[in-house]
C-alpha positions as CSV (number, residue, x, y, z in Angstrom):
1,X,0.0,0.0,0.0
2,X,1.8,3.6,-0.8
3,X,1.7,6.0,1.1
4,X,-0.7,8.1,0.3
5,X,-3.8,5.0,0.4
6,X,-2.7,5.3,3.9
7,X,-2.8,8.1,4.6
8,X,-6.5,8.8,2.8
9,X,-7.4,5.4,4.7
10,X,-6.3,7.2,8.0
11,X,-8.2,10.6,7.6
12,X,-11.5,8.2,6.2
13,X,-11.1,6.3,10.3
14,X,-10.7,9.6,12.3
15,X,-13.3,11.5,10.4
16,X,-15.9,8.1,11.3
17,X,-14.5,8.3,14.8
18,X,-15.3,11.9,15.5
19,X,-18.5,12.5,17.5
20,X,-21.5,14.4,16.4
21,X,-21.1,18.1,18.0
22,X,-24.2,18.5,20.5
23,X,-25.0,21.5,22.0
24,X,-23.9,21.4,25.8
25,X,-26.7,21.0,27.7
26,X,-27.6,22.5,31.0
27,X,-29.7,21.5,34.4
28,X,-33.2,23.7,34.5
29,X,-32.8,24.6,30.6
30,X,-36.0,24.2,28.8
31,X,-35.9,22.1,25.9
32,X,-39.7,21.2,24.2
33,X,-40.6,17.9,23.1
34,X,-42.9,16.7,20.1
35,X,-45.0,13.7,20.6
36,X,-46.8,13.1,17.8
37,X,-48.9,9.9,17.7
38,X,-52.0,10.3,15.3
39,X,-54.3,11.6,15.6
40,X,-52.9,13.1,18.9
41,X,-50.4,16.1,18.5
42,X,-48.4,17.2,21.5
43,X,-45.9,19.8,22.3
44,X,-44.6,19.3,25.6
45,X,-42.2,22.3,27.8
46,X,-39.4,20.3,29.5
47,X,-36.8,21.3,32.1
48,X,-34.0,19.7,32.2
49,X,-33.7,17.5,35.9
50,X,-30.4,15.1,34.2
51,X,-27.9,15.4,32.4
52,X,-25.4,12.7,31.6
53,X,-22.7,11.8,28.7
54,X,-25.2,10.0,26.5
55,X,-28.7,10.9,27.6
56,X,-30.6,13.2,29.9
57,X,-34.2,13.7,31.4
58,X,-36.6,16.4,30.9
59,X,-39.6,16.9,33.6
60,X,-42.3,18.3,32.0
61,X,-43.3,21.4,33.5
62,X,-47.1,20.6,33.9
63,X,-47.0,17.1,34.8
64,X,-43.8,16.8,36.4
65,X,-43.6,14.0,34.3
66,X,-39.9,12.7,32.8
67,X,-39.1,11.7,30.1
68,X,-35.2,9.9,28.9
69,X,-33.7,10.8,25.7
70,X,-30.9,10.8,23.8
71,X,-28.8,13.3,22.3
72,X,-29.5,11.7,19.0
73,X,-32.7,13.2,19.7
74,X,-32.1,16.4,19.7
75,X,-33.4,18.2,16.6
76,X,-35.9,15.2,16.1
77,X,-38.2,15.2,18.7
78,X,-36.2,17.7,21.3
79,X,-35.7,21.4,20.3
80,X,-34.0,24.2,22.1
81,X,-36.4,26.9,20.1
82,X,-40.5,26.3,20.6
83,X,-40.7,27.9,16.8
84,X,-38.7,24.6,15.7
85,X,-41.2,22.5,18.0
86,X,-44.4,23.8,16.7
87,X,-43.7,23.8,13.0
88,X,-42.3,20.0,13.0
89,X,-46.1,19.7,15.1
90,X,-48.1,22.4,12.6
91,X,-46.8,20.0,9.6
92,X,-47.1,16.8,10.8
93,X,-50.9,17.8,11.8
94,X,-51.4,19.6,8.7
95,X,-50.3,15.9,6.5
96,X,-52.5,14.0,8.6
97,X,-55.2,16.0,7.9
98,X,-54.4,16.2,4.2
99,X,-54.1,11.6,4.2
100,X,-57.6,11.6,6.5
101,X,-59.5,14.6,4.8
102,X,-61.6,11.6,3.6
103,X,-62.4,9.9,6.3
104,X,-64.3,12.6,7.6
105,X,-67.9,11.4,9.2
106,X,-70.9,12.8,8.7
107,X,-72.4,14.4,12.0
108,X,-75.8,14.1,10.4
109,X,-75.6,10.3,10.6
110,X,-76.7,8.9,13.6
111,X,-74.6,6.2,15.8
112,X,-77.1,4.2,17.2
């Protein structure tokens, strides 16, 4: 092998070993949450009780309940800005709507 295929094979195994770059993460930040599970829509305002080197827990600040995530998460399901939150919510409402505009029932009919 010359020198040069090793050195392109070298660079090709530290750029695979470098970690994604996470935003640090603080205790009592507020991060919000989608939960979307049609036909149910949620946007949830979480502090954060945990964090750790490969997950950490938001409390939501209704409920006090907690939830475990990942830092994969993050910009998935978890935002730092609401605005990022509840347009990934808005569309995903807005397409099921659009696939289920259909299946609309009639409130004339009755059910019994």
């Amino acid at each position: 092998m010359s020198q040069t295929q090793a050195q392109t094979k070298t660079q090709t195994t530290e750029q695979s070993v470098t970690p994604p770059v996470t935003p640090p993460l603080t205790k009592n930040q507020t991060l919000y949450f989608t939960r979307i599970l049609p036909p149910s829509f949620n946007l949830y305002e979480l502090k954060i009780r945990t964090v750790a080197d490969t997950y950490f827990v938001g409390t939501d600040k209704r409920t006090k309940h907690a939830f475990l995530f990942s830092y994969s998460d993050l910009g998935k399901s978890v935002f730092i800005e609401r605005s990022d939150a509840l347009e990934l919510v808005k569309k995903a409402e807005a397409r099921y709507k659009e696939e289920h505009k259909d299946d609309v029932i009639n409130d004339e009919e009755e059910w019994f």
